[in-house]
Backbone bond lengths (Angstrom), bond angles and torsions (degrees), N, CA, C in turn:
res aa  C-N    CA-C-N  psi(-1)  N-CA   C-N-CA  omega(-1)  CA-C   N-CA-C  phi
1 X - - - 1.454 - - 1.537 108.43 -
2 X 1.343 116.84 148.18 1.502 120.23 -179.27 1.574 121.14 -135.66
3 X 1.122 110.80 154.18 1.431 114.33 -167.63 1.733 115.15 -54.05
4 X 1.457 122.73 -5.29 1.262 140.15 178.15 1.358 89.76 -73.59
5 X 1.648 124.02 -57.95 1.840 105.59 -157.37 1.419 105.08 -87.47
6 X 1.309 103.25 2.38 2.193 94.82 172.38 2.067 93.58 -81.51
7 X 0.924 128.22 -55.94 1.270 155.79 -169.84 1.163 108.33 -38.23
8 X 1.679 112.38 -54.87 1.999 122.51 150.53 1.277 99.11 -5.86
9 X 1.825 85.43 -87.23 1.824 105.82 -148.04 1.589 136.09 -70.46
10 X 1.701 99.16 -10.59 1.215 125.56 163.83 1.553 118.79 -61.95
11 X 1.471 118.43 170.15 1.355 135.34 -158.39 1.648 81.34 -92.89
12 X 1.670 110.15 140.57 1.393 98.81 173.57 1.565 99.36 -67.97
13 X 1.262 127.33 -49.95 1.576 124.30 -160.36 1.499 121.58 -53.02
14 X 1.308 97.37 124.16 1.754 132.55 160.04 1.255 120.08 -56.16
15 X 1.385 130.36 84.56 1.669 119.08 169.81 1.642 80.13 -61.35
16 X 1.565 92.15 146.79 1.636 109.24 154.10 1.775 103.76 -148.39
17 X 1.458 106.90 168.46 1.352 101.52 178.70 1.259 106.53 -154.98
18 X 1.620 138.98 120.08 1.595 153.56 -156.66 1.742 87.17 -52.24
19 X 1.478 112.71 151.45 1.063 133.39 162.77 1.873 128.52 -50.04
20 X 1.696 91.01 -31.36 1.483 105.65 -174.67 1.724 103.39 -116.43
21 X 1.004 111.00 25.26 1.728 133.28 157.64 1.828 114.45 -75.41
22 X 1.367 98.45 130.41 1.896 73.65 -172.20 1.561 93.70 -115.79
23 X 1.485 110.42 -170.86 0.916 119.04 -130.55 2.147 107.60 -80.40
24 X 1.248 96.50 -4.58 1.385 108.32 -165.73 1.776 94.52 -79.57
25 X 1.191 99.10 -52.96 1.894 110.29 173.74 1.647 98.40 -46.21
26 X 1.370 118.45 -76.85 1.358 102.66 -170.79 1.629 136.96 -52.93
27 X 1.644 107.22 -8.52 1.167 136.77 177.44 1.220 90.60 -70.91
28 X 1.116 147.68 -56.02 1.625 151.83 -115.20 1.193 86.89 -117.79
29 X 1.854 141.67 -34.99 1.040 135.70 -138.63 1.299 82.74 -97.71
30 X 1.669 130.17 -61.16 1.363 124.65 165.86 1.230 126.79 -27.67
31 X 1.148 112.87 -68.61 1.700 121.37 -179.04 1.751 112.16 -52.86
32 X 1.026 105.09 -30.91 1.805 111.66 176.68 1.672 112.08 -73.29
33 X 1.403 105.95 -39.32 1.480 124.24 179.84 1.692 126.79 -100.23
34 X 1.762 98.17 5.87 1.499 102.32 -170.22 1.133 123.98 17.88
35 X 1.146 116.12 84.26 1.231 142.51 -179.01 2.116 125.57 -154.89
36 X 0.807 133.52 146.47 1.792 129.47 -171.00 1.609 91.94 -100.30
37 X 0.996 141.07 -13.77 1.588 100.84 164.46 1.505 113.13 -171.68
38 X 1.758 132.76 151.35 0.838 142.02 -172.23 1.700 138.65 -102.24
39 X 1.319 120.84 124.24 1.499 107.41 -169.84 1.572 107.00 -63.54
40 X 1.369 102.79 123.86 2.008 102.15 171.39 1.542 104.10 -90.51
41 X 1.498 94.92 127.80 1.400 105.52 157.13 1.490 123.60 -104.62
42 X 1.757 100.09 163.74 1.410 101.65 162.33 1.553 114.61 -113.19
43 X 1.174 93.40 125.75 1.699 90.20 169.78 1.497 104.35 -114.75
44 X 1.975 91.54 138.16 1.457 92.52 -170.81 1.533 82.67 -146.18
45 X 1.652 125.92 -169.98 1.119 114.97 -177.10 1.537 99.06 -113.94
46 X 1.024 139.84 13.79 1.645 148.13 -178.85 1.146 95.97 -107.70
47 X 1.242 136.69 -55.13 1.252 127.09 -172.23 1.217 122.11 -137.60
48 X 1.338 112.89 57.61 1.802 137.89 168.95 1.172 99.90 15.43
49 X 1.388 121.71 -158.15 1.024 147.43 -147.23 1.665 121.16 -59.75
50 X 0.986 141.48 84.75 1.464 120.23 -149.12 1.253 117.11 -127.61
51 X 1.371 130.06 123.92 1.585 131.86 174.33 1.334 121.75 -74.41
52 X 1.516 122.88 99.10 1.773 135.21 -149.82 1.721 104.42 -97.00
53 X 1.891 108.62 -34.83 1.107 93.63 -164.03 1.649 83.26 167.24
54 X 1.649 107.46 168.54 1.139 129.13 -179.74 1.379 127.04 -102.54
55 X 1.493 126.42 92.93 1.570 104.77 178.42 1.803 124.56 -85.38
56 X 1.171 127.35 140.76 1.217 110.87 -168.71 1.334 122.30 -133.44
57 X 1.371 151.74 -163.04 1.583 130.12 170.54 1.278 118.45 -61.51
58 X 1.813 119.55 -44.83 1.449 129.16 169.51 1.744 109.05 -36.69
59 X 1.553 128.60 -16.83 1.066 122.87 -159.01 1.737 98.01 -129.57
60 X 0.879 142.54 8.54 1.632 175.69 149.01 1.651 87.16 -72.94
61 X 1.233 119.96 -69.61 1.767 119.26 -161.89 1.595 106.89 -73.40
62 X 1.499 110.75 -50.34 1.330 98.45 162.35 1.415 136.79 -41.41
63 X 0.997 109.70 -67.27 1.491 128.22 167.03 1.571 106.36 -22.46
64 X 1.118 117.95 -54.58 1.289 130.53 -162.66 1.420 114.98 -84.14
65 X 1.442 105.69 -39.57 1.364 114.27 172.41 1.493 124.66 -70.77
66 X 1.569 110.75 -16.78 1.135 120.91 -163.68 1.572 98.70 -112.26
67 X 1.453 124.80 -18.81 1.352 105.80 -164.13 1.749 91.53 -147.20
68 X 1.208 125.68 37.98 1.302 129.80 -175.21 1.524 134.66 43.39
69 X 1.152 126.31 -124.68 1.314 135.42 157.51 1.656 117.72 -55.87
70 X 1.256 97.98 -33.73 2.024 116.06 -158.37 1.553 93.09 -88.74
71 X 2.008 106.99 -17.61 1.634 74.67 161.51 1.549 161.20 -41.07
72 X 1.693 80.26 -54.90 1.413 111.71 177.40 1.921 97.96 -37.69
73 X 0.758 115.05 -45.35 1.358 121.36 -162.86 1.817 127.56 -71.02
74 X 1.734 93.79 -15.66 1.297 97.54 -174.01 1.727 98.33 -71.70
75 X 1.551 107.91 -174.69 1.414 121.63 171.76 1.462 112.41 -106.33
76 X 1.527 112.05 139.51 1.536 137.71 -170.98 1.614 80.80 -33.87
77 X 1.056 107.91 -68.38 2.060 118.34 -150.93 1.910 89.08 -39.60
78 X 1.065 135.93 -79.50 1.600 141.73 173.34 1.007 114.42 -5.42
79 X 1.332 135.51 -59.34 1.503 143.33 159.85 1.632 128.53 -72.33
80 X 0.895 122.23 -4.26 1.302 131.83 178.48 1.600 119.18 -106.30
81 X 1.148 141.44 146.10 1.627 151.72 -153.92 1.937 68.51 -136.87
82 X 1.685 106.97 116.94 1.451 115.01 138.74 0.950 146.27 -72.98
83 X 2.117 103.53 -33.18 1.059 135.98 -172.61 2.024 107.32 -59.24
84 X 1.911 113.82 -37.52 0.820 132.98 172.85 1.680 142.77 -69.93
85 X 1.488 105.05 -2.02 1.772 129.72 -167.54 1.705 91.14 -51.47
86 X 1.215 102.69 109.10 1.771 129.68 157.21 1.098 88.65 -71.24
87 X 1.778 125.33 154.80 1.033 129.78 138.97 1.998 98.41 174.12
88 X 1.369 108.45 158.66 1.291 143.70 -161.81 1.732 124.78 -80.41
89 X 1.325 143.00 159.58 1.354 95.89 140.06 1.768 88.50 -133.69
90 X 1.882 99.92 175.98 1.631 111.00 -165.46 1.768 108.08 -35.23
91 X 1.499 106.17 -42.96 1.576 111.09 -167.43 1.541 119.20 -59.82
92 X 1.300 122.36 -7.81 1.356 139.34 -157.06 1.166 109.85 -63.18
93 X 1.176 132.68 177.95 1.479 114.96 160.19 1.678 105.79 -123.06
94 X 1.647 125.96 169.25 1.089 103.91 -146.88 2.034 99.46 -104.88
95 X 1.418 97.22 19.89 1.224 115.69 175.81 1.936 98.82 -84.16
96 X 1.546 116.14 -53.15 0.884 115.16 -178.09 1.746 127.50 -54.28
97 X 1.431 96.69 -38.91 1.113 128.55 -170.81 2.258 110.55 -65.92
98 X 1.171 93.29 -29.68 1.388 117.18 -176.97 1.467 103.40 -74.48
99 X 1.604 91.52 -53.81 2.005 86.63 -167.38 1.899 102.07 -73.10
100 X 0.852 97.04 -31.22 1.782 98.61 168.62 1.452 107.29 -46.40
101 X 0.776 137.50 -54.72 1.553 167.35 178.46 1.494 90.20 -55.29
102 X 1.191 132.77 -99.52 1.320 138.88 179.22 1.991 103.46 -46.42
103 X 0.733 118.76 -55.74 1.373 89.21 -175.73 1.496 123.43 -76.20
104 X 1.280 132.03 -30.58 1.366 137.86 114.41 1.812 132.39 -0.57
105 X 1.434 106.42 -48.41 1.321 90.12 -175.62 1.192 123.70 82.93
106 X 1.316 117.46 22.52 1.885 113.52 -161.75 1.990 92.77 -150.58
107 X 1.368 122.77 157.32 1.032 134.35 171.60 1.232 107.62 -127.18
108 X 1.429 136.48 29.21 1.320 132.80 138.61 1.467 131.58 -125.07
109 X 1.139 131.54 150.59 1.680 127.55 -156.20 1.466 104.95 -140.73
110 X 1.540 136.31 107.25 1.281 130.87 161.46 1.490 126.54 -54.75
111 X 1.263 104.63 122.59 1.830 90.90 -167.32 1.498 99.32 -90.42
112 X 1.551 131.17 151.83 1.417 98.21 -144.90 1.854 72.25 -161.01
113 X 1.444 132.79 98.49 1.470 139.48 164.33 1.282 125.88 -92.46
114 X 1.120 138.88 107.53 1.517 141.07 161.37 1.789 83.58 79.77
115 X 0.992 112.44 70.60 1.732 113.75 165.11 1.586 109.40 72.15
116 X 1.013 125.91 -37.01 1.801 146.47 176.06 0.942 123.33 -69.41
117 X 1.603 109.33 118.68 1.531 117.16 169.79 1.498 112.10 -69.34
118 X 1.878 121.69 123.93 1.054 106.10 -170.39 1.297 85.71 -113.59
119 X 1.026 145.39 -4.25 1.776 149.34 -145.13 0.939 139.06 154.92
120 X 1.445 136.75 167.54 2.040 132.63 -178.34 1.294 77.58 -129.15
121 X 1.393 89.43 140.46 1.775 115.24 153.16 1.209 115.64 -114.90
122 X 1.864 123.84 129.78 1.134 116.01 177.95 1.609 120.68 -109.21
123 X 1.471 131.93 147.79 1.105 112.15 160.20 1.180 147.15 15.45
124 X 2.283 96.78 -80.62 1.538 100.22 151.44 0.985 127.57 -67.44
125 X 1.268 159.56 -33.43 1.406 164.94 140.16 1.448 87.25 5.17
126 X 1.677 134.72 -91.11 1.341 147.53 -175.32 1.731 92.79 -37.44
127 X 1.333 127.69 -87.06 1.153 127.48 -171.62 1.385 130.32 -13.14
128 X 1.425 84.75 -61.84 2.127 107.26 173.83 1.725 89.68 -64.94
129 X 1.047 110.35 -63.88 1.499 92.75 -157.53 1.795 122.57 -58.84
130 X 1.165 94.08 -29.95 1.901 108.07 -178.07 1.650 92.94 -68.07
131 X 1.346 118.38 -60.65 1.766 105.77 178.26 1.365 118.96 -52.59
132 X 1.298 126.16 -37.06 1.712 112.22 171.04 1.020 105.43 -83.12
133 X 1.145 151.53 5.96 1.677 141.54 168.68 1.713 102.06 -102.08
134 X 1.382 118.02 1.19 1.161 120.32 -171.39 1.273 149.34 60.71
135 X 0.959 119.89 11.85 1.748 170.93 156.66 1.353 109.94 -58.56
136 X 2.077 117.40 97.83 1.351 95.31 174.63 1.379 128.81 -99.07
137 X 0.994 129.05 -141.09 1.623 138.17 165.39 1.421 102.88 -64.74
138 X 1.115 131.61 -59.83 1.833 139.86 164.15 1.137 113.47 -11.42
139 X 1.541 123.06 -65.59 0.938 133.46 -153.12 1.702 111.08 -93.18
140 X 1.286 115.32 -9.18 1.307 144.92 -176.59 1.629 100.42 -77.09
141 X 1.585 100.38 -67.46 1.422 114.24 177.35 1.027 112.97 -15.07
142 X 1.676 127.19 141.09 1.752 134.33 152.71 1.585 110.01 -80.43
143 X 1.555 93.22 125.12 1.322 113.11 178.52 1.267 117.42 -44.82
């Protein structure tokens, strides 16, 4: 199975949220979109549209934990490593896509084709999809 047939059945829409957006906006963007986390872009005029990195609730709690109330207030870019952008593309398979995930440390993945954000894959995304294809965790496992 590959990150193309989770991608089908999914919502086409992209939460995204500007780099210099802080952290209360991306809070809001989740909570509006129920969903745990958002692709940050940069928009610049040299190099349009661009997928930098992932902000997510783990980074909402930081923020907060680390800088109190005044978290809310910092900007996406502060919490985020650009240098670090995980991400996938549709052809992948969702085995591959997992250990990225696990070695990573993260449960979300920008699916990202010919330069283009086409989608996030989450964790559950894989989960749901491996149980209706009938496929468990077992078989997932590294030998």
């Amino acid at each position: 199975m590959r990150v193309e047939d989770i991608l089908r059945t999914k919502n086409t829409r992209i939460a995204t949220v500007r780099m210099n957006e802080t952290v209360a906006i991306a809070a809001q963007l989740m909570r509006a979109g129920n969903i745990s986390a958002v692709v940050v872009k940069d928009v610049c005029r040299t190099e349009g549209n661009v997928a930098v990195g992932m902000f997510s609730e783990r980074d909402v709690v930081r923020a907060i934990a680390s800088h109190g109330a005044a978290g809310v207030d910092l900007k996406v870019s502060n919490l985020i490593s650009v240098q670090e952008l995980v991400s996938c593309r549709s052809t992948d398979t969702l085995e591959h896509v997992r250990h990225l995930m696990n070695a990573n440390h993260i449960r979300h993945v920008p699916v990202i084709d010919d330069a283009t954000l086409i989608g996030v894959i989450s964790i559950r995304d894989i989960s749901t999809a491996l149980e209706k294809d009938g496929i468990g965790a077992a078989q997932l496992a590294p030998a």
